[in-house]
N, C-alpha and C positions, 0 to 999 in steps of 0.2 A: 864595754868591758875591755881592758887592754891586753889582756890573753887568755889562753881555755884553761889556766891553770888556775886561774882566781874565781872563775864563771865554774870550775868544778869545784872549787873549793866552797863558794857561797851555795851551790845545791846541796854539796852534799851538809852544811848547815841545816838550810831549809829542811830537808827530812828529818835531821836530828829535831830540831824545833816543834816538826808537825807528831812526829814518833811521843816527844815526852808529853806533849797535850795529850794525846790519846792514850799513854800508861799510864799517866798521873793519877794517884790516889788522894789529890788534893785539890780544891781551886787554886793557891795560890800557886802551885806545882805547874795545873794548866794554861794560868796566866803566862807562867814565866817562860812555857811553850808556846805559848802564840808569840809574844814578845821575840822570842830565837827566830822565829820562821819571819817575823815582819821584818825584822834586822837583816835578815841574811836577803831577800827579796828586794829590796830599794838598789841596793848595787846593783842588781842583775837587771833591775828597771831602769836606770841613769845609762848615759851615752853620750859622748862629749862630740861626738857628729852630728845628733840630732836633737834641738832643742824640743821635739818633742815628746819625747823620751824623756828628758832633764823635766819638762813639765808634769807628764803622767806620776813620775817618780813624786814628785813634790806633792802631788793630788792624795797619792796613793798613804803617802806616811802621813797627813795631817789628818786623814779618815781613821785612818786604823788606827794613831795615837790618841783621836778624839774616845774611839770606842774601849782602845787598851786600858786607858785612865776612869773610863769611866766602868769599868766591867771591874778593875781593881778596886776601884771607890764605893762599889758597891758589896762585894765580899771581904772588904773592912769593917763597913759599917752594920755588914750581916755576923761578922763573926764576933764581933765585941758589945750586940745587942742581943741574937740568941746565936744557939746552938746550931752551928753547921749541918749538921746533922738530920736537921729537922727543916732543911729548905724544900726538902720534898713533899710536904705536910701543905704547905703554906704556899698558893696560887699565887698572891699576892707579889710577894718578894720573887717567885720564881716569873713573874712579867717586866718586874724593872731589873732580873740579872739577864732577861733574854733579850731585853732592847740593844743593848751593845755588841751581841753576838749574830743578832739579823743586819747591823749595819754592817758587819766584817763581811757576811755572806752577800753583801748586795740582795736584799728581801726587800719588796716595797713597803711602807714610802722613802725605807732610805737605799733607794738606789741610784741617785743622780750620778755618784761618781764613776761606775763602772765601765757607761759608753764612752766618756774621755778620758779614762786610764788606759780601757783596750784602743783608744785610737791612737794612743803613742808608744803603743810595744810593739815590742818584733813579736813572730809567729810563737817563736817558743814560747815568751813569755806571756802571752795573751793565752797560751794552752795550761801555762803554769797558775795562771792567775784563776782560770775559769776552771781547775781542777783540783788540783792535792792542795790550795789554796784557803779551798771551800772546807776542805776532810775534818778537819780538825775542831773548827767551828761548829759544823753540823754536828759531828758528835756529842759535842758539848750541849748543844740545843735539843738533842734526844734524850738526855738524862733530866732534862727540866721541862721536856714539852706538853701540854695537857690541853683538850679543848674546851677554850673560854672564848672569849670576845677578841679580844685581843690579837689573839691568833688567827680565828677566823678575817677578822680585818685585813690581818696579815695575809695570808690566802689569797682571798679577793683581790685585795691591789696589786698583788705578786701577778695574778689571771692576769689583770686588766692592763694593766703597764707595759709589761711583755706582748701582750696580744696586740694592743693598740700603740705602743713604742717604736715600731720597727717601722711602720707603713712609707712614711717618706724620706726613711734612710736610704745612701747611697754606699754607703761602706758596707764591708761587710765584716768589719770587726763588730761596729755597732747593731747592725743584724742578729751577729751572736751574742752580744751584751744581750740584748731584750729578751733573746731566748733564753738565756739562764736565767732570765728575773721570773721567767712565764714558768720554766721549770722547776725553782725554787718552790711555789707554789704546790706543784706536785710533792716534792720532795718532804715540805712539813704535811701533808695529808698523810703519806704513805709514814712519817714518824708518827701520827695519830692512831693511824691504822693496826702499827705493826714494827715491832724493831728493826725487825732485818729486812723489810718490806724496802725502806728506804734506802740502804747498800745495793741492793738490786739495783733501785732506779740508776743510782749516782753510778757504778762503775758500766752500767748500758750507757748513759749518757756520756761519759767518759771516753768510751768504744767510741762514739759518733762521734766526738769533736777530736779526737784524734786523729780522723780518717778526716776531716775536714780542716783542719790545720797544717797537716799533713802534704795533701793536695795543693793545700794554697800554698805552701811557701815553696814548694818545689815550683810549682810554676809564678811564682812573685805576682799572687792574684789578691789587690786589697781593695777594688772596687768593683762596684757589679760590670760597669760599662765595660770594665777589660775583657768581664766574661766571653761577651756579645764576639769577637772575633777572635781574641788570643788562642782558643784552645781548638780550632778550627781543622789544625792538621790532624789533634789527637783527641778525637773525638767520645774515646774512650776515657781519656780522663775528666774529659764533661758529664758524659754520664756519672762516674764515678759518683764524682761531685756531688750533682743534684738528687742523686738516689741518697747519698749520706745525709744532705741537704734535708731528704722527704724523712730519713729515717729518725732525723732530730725532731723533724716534725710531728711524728706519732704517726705517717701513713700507715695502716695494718699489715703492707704485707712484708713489712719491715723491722726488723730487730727492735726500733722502738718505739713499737706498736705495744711490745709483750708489758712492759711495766704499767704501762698508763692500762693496759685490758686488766691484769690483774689489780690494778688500785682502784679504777671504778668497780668493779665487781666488790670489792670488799666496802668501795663507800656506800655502795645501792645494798648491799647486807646490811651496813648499819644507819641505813635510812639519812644520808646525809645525800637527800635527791638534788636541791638547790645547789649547795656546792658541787657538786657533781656537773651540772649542767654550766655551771659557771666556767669551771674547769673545761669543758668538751667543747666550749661556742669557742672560747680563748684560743686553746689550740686548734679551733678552724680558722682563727686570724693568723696564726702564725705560717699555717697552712696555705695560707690565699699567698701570703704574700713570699713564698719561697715559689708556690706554683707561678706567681706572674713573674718573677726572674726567669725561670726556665722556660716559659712559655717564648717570651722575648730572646731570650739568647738561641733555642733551638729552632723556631718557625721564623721568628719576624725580621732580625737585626744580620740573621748569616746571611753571609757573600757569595754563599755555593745555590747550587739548583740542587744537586742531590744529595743530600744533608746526609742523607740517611748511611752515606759509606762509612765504613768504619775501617780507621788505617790504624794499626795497633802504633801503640809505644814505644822508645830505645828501650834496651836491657834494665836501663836502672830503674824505670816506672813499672815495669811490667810485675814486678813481684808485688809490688806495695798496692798496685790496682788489683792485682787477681785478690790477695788477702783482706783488704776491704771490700771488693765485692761480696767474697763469698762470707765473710763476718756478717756483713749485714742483710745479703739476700737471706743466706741457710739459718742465721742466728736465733731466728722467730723458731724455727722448726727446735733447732736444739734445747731450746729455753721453754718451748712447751712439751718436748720429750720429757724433761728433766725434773719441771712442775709437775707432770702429773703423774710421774712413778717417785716423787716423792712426798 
């Protein structure tokens, strides 16, 4: 971007774009919001310093123009065959309007694009893409979503791609790719489950990748092996890290522990055991492999004998680490205060 005034200029786009998909009292209305936000996001993805940026950017509009056209192509030929009105009736039509709406959200099987779009963005916009990105999509897919085959499919692959995707990555943009595809998966269970079920999930998750974005770009951390010594003076901001790390993960004693406990519990109420388990093995893959990063950065790979000191941060880390700690340690406690007095 060549100044902050054009990078504010195209976010503040971006929100108008994502804002008119989610007031829209029309398909064509929400098309023409997704369209604002994919226009206004390619500039802030391009970067005439890094050709891989110019790449991702390129990646990123041939997907989303793939899905734009065909998401429009489909509420033409629905609205000049029958009644709009009655796409809610009709399973059918409501599977081939949802196919171009799971490839905008990166949902398996179409999520090839996502770990090489985040591997050529900056921090911000790897937080941009993997969040208010998603908002607008996903709501559109809760007004149509229903359990059939198709979906379940959808699910599953979303488990099993995210669980098993990440294992022989070194980056850790693509780390986070896979986790969103694994989450994704959550995300359409809890739309089955329950409206608001899934707002929950997405702005916890939301909470955690902020605090992880956050972290890395302050200390310019985009592979794992950096980890291993880089943060060695501040040892606090390595905890930090891998506790957000464990909380993307679903550990329990962790802020996002709370969504995934209340979404099984509502999937074992309505006897959807097998997904459910599909669900729980998946995020023990994602599990393993956040646990063997840290495992390696804090026993195996330090340079120190006594790992265990802990030398706080300058001024400017110190506020941003206390408020993600205490988000993510206390969060669980707050959100099952909150659950169950209401």
């Amino acid at each position: 971007m060549p100044n902050n005034s054009t990078k504010i200029l195209f976010l503040m786009t971006l929100i108008s774009g994502m804002l008119i998909s989610l007031c829209a009292n029309s398909w064509m209305g929400a098309w023409m919001g997704l369209e604002i936000n994919m226009l206004s996001f390619i500039p802030m993805l391009a970067s005439n310093k890094n050709m891989l940026s110019t790449e991702a950017s390129l990646k990123y509009f041939l997907i989303q123009a793939i899905a734009s056209t065909t998401l429009l192509f489909m509420i033409l030929l629905k609205s000049n065959t029958q009644e709009m009105f009655h796409i809610f009736k009709l399973t059918e039509w409501n599977n081939i309007v949802l196919i171009p709406l799971l490839m905008k959200v990166a949902s398996a099987p179409f999520h090839w694009w996502l770990p090489s779009v985040l591997e050529g963005s900056s921090w911000l916009n790897c937080f941009i893409l993997l969040s208010t990105q998603k908002m607008a999509p996903l709501m559109l897919i809760s007004y149509l979503l229903s359990s059939n085959l198709l979906i379940q499919i959808a699910i599953v692959l979303s488990a099993l791609v995210g669980g098993v995707g990440g294992f022989n990555q070194t980056s850790l943009r693509k780390l986070l790719a896979f986790s969103s595809v694994n989450h994704m998966s959550w995300m359409l269970v809890a739309m089955i489950l329950g409206s608001n079920l899934w707002l929950t999930y997405f702005f916890i998750y939301l909470i955690n990748i902020l605090v992880i974005v956050l972290l890395a770009s302050t200390i310019s951390l985009s592979f794992i092996s950096q980890a291993f010594n880089s943060m060695n003076k501040t040892k606090l901001v390595k905890f930090t890290l891998f506790i957000a790390m464990f909380s993307l993960g679903g550990l329990p004693p962790f802020l996002g522990f709370f969504p995934k406990w209340v979404t099984l519990q509502l999937m074992i109420q309505n006897l959807m055991i097998s997904t459910a388990m599909t669900l729980v093995m998946t995020s023990l893959l994602t599990l393993f492999y956040y646990m063997r990063i840290m495992y390696a950065t804090l026993m195996i790979s330090t340079l120190e004998v006594s790992w265990l000191t802990l030398s706080y941060p300058k001024n400017h880390y110190s506020i941003l680490l206390m408020t993600s700690l205490s988000s993510i340690l206390l969060g669980i406690l707050l959100c099952t205060l909150a659950f169950s007095v209401y």
